[in-house]
DSSP file (Angstrom, degrees, kcal/mol; ACC not computed):
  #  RESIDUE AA STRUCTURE BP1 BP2  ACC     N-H-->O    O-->H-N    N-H-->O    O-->H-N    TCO  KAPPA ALPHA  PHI   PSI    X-CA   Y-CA   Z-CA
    1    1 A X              0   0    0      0, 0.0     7,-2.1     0, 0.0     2,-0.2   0.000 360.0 360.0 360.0 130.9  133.1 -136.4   21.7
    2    2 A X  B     +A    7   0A   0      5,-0.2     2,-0.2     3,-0.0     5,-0.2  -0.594 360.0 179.6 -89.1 164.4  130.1 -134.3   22.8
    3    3 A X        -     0   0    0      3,-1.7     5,-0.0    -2,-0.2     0, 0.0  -0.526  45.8 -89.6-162.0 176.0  130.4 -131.5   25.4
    4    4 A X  S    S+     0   0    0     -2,-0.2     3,-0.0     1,-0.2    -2,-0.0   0.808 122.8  13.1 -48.6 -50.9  127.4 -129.3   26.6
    5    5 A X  S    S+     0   0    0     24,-0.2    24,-1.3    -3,-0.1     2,-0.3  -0.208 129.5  34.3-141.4  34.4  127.6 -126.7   24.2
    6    6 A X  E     - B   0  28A   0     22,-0.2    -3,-1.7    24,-0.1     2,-0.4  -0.986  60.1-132.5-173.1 169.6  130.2 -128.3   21.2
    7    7 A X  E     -AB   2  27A   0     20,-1.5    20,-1.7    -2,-0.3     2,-0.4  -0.987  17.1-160.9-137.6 130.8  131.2 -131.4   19.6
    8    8 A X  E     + B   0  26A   0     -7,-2.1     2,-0.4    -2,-0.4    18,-0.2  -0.853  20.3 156.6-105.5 122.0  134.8 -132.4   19.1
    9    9 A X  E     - B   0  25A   0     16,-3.2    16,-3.5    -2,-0.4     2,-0.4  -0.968  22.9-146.4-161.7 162.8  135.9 -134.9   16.6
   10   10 A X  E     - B   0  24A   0     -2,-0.4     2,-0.4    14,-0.2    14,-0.2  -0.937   6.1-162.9-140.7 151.5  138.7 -135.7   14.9
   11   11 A X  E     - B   0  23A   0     12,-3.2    12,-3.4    -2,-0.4     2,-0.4  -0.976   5.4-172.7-133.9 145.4  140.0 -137.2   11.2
   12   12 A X  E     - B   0  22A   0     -2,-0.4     2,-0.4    10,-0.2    10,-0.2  -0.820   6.5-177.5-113.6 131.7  143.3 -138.6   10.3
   13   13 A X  E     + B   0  21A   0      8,-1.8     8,-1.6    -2,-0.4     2,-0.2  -0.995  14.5 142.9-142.7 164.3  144.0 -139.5    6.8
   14   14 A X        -     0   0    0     -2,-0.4     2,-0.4     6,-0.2     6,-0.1  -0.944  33.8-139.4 179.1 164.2  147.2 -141.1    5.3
   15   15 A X    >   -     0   0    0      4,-0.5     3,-1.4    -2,-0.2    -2,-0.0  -0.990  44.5 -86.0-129.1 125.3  149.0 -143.4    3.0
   16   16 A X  T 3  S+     0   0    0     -2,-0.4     3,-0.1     1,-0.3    -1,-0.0  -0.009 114.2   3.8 -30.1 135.6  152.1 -145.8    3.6
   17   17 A X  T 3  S+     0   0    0      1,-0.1    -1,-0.3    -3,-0.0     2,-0.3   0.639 112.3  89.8  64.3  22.2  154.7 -144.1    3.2
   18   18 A X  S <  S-     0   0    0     -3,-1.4    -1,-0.1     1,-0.0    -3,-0.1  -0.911  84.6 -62.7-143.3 175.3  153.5 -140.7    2.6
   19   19 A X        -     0   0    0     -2,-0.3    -4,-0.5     1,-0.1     2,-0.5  -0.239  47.9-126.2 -56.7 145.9  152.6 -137.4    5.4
   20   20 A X  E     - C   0  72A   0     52,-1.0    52,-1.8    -6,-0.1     2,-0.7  -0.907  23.3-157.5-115.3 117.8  149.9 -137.9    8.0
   21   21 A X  E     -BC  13  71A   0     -8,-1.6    -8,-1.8    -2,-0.5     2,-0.4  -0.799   6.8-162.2-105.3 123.7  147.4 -135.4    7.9
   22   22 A X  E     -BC  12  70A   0     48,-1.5    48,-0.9    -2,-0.7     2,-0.3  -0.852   3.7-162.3 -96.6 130.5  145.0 -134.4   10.9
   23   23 A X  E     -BC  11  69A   0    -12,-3.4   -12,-3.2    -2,-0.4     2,-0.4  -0.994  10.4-152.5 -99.9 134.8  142.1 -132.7   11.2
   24   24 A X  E     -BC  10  68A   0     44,-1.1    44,-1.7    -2,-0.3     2,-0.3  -0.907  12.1-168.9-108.4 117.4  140.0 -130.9   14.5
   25   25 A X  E     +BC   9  67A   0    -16,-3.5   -16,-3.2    -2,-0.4     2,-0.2  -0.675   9.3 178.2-106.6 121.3  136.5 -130.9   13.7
   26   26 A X  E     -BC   8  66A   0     40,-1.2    40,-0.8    -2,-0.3     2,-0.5  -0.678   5.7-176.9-142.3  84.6  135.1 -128.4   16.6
   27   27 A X  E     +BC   7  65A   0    -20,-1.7   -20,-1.5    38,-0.2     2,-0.3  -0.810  43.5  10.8 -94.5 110.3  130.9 -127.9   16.1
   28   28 A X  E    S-B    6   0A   0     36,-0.8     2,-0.8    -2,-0.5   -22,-0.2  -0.821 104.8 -11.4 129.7-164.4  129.0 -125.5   18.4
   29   29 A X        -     0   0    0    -24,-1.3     2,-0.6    -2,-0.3   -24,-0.2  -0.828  62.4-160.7 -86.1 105.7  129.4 -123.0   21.0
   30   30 A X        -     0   0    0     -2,-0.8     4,-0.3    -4,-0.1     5,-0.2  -0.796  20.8-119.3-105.9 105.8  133.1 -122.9   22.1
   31   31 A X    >   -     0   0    0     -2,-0.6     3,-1.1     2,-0.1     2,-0.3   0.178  53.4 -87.9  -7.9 145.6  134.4 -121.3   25.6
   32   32 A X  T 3  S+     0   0    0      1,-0.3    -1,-0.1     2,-0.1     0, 0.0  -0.622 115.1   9.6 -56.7 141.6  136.9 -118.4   24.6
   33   33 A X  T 3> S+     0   0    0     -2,-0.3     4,-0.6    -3,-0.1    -1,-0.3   0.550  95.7 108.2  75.6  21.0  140.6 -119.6   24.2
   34   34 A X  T <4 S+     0   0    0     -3,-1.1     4,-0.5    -4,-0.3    -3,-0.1   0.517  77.3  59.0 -77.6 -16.4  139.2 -123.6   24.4
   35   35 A X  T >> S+     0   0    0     -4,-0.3     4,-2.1    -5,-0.2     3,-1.0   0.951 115.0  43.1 -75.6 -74.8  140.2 -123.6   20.0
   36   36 A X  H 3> S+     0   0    0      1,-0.2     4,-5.6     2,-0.2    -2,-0.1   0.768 109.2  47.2   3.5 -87.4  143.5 -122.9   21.7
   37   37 A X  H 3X S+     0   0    0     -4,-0.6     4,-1.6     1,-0.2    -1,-0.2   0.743 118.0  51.4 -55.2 -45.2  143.6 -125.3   24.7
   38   38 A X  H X> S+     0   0    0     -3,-1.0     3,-1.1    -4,-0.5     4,-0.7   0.992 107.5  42.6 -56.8 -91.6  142.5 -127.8   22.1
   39   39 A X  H >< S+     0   0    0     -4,-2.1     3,-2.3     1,-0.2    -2,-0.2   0.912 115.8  57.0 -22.0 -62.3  145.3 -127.4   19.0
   40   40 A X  H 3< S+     0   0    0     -4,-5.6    -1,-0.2     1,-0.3    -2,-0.2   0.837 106.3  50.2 -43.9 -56.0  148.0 -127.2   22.0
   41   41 A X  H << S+     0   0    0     -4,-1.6    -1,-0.3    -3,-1.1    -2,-0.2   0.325  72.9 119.9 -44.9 -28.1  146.9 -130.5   23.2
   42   42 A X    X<  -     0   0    0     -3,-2.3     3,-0.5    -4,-0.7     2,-0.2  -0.391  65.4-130.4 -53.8 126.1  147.0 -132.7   19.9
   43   43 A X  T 3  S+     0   0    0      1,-0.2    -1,-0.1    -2,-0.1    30,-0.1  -0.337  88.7  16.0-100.6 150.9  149.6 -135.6   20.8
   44   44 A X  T 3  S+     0   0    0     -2,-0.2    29,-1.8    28,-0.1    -1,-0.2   0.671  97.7 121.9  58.7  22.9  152.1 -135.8   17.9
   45   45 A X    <   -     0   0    0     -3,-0.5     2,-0.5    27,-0.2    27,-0.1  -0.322  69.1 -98.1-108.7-177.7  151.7 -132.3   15.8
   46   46 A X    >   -     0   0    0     25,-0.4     3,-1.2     1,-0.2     4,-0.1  -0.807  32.9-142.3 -97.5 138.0  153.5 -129.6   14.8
   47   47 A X  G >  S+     0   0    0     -2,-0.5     2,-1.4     1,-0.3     3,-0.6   0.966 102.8  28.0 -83.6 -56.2  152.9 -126.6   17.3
   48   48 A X  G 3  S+     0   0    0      1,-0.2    -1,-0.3    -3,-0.1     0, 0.0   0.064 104.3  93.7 -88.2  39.4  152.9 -123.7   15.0
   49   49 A X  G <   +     0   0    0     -2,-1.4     2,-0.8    -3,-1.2    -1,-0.2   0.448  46.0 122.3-101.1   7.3  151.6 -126.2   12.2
   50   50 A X    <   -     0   0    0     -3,-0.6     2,-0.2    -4,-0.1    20,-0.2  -0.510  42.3-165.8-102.2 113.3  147.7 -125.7   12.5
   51   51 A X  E     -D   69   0A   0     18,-1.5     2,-0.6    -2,-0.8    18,-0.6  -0.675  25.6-125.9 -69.6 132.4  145.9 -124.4    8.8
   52   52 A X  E     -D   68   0A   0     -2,-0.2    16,-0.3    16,-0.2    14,-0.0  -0.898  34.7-150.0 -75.7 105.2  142.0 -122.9    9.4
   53   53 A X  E     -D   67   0A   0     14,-2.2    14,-0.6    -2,-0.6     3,-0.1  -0.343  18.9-159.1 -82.6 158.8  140.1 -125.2    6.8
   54   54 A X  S    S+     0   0    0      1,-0.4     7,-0.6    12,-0.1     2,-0.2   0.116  79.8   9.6-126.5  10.2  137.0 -123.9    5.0
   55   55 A X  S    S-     0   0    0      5,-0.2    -1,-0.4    12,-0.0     5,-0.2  -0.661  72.8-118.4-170.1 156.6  136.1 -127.1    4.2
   56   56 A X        -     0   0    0     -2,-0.2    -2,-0.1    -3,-0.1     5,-0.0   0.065  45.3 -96.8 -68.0-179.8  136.8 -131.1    4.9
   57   57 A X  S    S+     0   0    0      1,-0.2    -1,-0.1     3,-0.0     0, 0.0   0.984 125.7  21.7 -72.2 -66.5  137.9 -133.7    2.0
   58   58 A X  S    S+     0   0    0     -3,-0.0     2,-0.2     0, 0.0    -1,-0.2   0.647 132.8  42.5 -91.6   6.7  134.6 -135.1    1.3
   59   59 A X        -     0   0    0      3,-0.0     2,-0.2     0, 0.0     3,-0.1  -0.712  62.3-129.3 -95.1 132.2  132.7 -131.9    2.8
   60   60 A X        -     0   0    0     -2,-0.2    -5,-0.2    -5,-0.2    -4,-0.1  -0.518  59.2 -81.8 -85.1 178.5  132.2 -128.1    3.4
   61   61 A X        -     0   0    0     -7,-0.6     2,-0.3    -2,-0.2    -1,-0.2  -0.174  43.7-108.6 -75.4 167.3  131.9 -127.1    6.8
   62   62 A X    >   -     0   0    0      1,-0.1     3,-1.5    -3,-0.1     2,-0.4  -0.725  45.2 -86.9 -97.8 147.6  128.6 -127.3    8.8
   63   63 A X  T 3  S+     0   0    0     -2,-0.3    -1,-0.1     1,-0.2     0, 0.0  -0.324 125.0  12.6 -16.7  89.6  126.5 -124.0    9.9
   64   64 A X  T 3  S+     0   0    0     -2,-0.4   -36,-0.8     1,-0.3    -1,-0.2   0.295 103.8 129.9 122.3 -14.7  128.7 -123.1   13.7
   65   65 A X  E <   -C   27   0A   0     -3,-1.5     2,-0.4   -38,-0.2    -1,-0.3  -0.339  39.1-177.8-106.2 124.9  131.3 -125.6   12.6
   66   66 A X  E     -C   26   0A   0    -40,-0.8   -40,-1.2    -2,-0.2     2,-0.4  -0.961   8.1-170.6-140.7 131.3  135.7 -124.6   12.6
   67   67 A X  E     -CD  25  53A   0    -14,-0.6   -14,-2.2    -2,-0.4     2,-0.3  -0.897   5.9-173.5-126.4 154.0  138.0 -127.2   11.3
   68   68 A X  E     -CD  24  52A   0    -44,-1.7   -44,-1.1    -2,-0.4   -16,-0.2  -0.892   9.3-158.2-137.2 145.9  142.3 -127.0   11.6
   69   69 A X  E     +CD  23  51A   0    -18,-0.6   -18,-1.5    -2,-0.3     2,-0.3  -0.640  13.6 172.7-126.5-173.2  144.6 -129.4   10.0
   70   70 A X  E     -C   22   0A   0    -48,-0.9   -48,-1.5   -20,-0.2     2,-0.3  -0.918  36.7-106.6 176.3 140.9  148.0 -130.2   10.8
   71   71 A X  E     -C   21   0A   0     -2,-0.3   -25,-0.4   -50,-0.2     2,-0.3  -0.670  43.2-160.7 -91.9 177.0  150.4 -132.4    9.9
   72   72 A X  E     -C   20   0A   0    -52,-1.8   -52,-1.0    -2,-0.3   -27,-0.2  -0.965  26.7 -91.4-147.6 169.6  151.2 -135.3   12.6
   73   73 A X     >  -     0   0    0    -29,-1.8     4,-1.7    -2,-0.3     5,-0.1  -0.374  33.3-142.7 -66.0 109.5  153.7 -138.1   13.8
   74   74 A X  H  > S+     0   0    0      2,-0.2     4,-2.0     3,-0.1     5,-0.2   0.710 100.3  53.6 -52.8 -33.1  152.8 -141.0   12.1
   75   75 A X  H >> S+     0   0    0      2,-0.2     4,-1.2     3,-0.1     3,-0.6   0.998 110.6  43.5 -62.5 -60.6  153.6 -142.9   15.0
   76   76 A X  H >> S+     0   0    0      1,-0.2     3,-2.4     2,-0.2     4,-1.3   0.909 108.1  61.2 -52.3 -61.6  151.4 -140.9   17.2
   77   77 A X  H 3X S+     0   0    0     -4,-1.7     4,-0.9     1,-0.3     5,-0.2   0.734 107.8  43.6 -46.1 -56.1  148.6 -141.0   14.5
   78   78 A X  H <X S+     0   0    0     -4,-2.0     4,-0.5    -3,-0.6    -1,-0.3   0.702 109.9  62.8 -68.2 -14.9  148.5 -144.9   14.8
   79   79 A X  H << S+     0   0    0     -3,-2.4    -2,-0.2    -4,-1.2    -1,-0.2   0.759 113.6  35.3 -58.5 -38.6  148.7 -144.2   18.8
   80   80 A X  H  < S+     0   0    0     -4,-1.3    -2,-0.2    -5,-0.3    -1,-0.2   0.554 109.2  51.9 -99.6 -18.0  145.6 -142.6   18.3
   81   81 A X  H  < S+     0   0    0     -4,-0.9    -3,-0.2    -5,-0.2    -2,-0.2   0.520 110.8  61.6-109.8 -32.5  143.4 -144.2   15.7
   82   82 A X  S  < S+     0   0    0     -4,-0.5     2,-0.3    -5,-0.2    -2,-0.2   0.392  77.2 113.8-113.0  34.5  144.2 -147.4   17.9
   83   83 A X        -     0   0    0      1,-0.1     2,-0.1    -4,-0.1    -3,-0.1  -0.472  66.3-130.5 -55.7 119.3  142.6 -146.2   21.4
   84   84 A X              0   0    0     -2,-0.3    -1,-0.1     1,-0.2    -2,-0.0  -0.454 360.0 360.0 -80.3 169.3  139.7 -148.0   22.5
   85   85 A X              0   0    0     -2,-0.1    -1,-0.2     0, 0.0    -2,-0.0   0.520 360.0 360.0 -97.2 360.0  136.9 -145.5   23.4
């Protein structure tokens, strides 16, 4: 999702039968406490579960660019990957 002054996105990975791990991909200029507002908001996580990443699986981070992982709800996780846009 694009915003004014940031970009939001998010990636789910998993395997049958194994932990579903999310990451929040957040790029730009972000309001104070909006990193927050964000994390809190994540359907199906652990609340005190969120890691600061220094880089993604196939990736390092981009220039302005702050990534968190988490694990999540595998239910939720398919809740969420099957959302029309």
């Amino acid at each position: 999702m694009d915003f004014d002054t940031f970009t939001l996105g998010l990636q789910v990975r998993a395997d049958d039968g194994h932990e579903t791990y999310l990451a929040v991909r957040i790029t730009g200029s972000v309001p104070p406490n909006l990193t927050t507002l964000i994390l809190r908001n994540v359907p199906g996580r652990e609340a005190d579960g969120w890691y600061p990443e220094y880089a993604l699986p196939e990736r390092d981070l981009l220039p302005a660019e702050q990534a968190w992982s988490n694990l999540m709800d595998p239910r939720e996780a398919a809740l969420l990957l099957d959302m029309e846009p």
